[in-house]
C-alpha positions in Angstrom: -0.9 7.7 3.2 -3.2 4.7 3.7 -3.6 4.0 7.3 -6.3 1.6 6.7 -7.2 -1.6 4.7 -9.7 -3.8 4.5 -12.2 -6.2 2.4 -15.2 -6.2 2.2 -17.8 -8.9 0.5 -14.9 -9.0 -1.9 -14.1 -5.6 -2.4 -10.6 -4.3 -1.4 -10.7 -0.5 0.3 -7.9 1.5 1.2 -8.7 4.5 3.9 -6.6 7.2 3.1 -5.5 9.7 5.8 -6.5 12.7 3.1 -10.1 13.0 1.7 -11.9 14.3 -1.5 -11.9 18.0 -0.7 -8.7 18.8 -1.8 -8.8 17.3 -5.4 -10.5 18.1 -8.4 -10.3 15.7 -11.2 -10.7 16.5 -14.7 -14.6 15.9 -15.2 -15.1 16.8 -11.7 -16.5 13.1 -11.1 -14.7 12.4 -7.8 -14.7 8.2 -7.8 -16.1 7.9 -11.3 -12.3 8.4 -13.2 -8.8 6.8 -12.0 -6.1 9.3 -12.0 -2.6 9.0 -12.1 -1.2 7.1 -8.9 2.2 6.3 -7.9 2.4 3.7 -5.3 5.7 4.4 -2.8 5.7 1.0 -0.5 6.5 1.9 3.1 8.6 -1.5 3.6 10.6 -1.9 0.6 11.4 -5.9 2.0 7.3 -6.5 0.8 7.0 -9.8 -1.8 5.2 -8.5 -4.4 2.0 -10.3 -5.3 -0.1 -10.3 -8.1 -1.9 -6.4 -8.8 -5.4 -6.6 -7.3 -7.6 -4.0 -7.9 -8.5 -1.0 -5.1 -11.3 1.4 -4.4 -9.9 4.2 -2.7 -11.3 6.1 0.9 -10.9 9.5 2.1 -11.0 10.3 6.5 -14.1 12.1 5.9 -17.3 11.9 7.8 -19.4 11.6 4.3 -19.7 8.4 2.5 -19.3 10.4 -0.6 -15.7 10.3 0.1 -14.4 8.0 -2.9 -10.9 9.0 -4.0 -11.2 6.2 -6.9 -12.5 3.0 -7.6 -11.1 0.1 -9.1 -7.2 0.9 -8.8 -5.2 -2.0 -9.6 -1.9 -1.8 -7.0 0.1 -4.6 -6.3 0.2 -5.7 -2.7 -1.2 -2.4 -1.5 -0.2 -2.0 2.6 -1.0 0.2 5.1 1.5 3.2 5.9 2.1 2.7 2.0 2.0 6.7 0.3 -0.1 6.9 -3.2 0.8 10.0 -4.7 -2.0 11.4 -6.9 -0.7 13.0 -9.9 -2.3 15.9 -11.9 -5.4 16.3 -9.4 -6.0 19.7 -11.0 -4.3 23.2 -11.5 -6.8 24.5 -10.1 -7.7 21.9 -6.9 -7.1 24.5 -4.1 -9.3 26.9 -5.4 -12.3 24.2 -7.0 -11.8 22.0 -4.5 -13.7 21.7 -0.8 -10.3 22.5 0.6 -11.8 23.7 4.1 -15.0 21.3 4.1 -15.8 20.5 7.4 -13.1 22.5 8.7 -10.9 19.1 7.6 -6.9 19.3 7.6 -5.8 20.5 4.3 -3.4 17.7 2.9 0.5 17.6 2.5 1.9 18.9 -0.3 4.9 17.2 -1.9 6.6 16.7 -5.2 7.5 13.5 -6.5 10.1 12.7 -9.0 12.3 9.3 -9.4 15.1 10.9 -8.9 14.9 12.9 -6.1 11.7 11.2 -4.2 9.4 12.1 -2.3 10.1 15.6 -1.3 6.9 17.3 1.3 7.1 21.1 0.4 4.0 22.3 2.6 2.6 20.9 5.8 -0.8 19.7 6.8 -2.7 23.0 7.5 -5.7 23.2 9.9 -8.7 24.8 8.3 -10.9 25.5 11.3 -9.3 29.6 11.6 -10.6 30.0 8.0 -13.8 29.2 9.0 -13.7 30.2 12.7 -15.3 34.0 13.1 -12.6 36.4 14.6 -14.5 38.0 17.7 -11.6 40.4 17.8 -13.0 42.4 15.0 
C-alpha cells in the first residue's frame, strides 16, 4: 500500500508500507529491474492523468530500501495498493524476510476476476529473532 508521496527535485517517490526484505527479484538487483506492478486505485472516482514515472520506497530504516525506480503509473495516490507480481518463488526463503525484526508483508492473490483476495496476514518477526529464555 503506499501511504506516502512526494517529489523531490523532480523526482516522484512513493513510500510503501512493505520494504525490500521480502522480495527477491530475478537478478537479485533490488531497484536496478522493474517488475511486474498492478496498480489497484484506492478511489476509483480519480481523473486519470497522464502516466508519470515512480521510484518506489520501502518503511525501512536503510536507504537501501528501493523497491524500483522509474515505474511509470498514472496518477499514483496514496492509500493506492501496487501489487508486485512474480517477486520470486523463492522470496521467503532468499529474501531478508525478518531483517530488522520488520513485519513480514501481506500476502494476497490477485486476479481480474476475483480481486484482490489477502490470504495471509502481516506477521511480526521479532519472536523469530527474540531468544526464548524458557529453554
Amino acid at each position: 500500500k503506499v501511504i506516502y508521496v512526494k517529489t523531490n527535485f523532480g523526482i516522484n517517490y512513493a513510500i510503501c508500507d512493505g520494504g525490500l526484505n521480502p522480495h527477491k527479484y530475478d537478478g537479485q538487483i533490488p531497484g536496478m529491474q522493474i517488475p511486474v506492478i498492478t496498480h489497484l486505485k484506492a478511489d476509483e472516482n480519480t481523473k486519470e492523468g497522464e502516466e508519470q514515472p515512480w521510484t518506489l520506497c520501502g518503511s525501512l530504516c536503510t536507504t537501501a530500501d528501493v523497491l524500483a525506480r522509474n515505474v511509470s503509473f498514472n496518477a499514483l495516490e496514496q492509500n493506492d495498493i501496487l501489487v508486485f507480481h512474480r517477486t520470486g518463488a523463492y522470496s521467503v526463503m532468499e529474501g531478508m524476510a525478518v531483517f530488522l525484526s520488520r513485519e513480514m508483508p501481506k500476502i494476497a492473490l490477485y486476479s481480474q476476476k476475483d480481486g484482490l483476495r489477502v490470504i495471509r496476514d502481516f506477521i511480526c518477526s521479532d519472536k523469530f529473532n527474540t531468544p526464548d529464555l524458557n529453554i
